[in-house]
Each structure stands twice: as structure tokens, then as C-alpha cells.
C-alpha positions as CSV (number, residue, x, y, z in Angstrom):
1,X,-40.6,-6.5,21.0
2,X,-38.8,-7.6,24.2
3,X,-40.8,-8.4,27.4
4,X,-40.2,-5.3,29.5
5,X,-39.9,-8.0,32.7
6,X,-36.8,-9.7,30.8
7,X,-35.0,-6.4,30.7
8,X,-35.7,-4.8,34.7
9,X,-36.0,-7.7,36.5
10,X,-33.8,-10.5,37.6
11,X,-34.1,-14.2,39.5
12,X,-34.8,-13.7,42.7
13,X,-32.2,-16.2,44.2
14,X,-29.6,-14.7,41.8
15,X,-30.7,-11.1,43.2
16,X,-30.2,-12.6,47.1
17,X,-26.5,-14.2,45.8
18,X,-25.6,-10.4,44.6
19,X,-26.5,-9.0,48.2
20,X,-24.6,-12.1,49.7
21,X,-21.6,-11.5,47.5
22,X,-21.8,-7.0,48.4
23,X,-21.7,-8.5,52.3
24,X,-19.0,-10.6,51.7
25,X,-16.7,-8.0,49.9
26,X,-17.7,-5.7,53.1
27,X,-16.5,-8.3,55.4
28,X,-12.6,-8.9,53.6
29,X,-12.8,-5.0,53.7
30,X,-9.6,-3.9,55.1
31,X,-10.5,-0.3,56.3
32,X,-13.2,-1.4,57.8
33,X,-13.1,-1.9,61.7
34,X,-12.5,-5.3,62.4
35,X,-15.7,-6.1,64.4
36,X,-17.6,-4.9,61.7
37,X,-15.7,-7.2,59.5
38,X,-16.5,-10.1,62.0
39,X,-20.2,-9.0,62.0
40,X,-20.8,-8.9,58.0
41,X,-18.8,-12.2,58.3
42,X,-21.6,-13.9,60.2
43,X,-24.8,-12.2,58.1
44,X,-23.0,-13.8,55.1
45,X,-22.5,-17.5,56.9
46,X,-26.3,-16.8,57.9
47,X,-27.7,-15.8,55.2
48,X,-26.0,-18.4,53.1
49,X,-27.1,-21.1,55.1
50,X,-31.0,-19.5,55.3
51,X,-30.5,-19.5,51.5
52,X,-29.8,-23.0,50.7
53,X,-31.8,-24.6,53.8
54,X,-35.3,-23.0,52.0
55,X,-34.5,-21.3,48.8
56,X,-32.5,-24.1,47.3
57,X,-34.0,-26.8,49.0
58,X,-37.4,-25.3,47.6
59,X,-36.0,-25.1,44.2
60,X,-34.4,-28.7,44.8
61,X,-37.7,-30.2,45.8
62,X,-39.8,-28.8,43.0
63,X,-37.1,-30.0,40.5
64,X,-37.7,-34.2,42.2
65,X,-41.1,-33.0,41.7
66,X,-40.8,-32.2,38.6
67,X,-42.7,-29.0,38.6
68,X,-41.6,-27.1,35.6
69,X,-43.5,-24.3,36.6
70,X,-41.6,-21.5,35.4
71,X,-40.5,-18.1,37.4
72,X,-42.7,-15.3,36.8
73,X,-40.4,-12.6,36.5
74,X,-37.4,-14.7,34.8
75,X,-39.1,-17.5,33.0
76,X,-36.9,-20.1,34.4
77,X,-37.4,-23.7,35.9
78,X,-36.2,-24.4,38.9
79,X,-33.8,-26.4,37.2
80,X,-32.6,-23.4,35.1
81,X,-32.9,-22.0,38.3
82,X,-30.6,-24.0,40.3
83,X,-28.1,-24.3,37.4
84,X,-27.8,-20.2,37.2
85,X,-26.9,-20.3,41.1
86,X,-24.1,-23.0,40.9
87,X,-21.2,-20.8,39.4
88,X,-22.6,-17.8,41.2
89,X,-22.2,-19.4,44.7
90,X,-18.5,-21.3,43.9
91,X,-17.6,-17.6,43.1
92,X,-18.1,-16.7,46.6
């Protein structure tokens, strides 16, 4: 039988690149107002640079570490997960 976990949840950095990516499509949104655009624009740039600085660099740092603890919702390395998050960030 399939781990229930497996099937609800998902990576936690994969979950904050799918927020990052909704902001993003509401700041190329053409009806909305343009300083709203502006605004989502710079929560995105934020949020991206928040993510990599301690996210990533957590992820990074475990992986020189080379703690293969795994996730405890996704069962993935910090290798894994840094290799899941590199096509979904060059698709933003």
C-alpha cells in the first residue's frame, strides 16, 4: 500500500517555487493595474532571493556535509532535493 504522505504532500521548496511561480504569473498579468504588477514583481525578486540565500544554501550546505538525511514528508536528500528545484527555477 502506498504511504498516504507520498500521495498529499509535496517538498517543501518545490511547494514555495509553485507560490513563486502563481506571483510571478500575477505580476506579467496584463489586466491587472500596473502598480500591482510592479508590487507582485518585487515579492517574487524577494522571495526568490530569501529562497536561495537560506533554503538552498541550507540544502547546499547539508549536501558538502554530506547529510543524507532524508525529508520527512518527501523522502528526498537534499541532493534529490536540490536537483528537483533546478528545472523548476530555469522555468521561471
Amino acid at each position: 500500500m502506498e504511504n498516504p504522505s507520498e500521495s498529499i504532500f509535496i517538498n517543501r521548496e518545490l511547494s514555495w517555487l509553485d507560490f513563486d511561480s502563481r506571483v510571478l504569473a500575477l505580476a506579467k498579468e496584463k489586466s491587472v493595474p500596473l502598480a500591482e504588477r510592479i508590487k507582485f514583481a518585487a515579492i517574487f525578486g524577494s522571495n526568490m532571493d530569501e529562497f536561495f540565500m537560506v533554503r538552498v544554501g541550507s540544502l547546499y550546505d547539508q549536501t558538502l556535509l554530506k547529510n543524507n538525511k532524508l525529508d520527512i514528508v518527501t523522502h528526498m536528500t537534499p541532493s534529490e532535493q536540490i536537483a528537483a528545484i533546478t528545472p523548476r527555477v530555469a522555468e521561471l
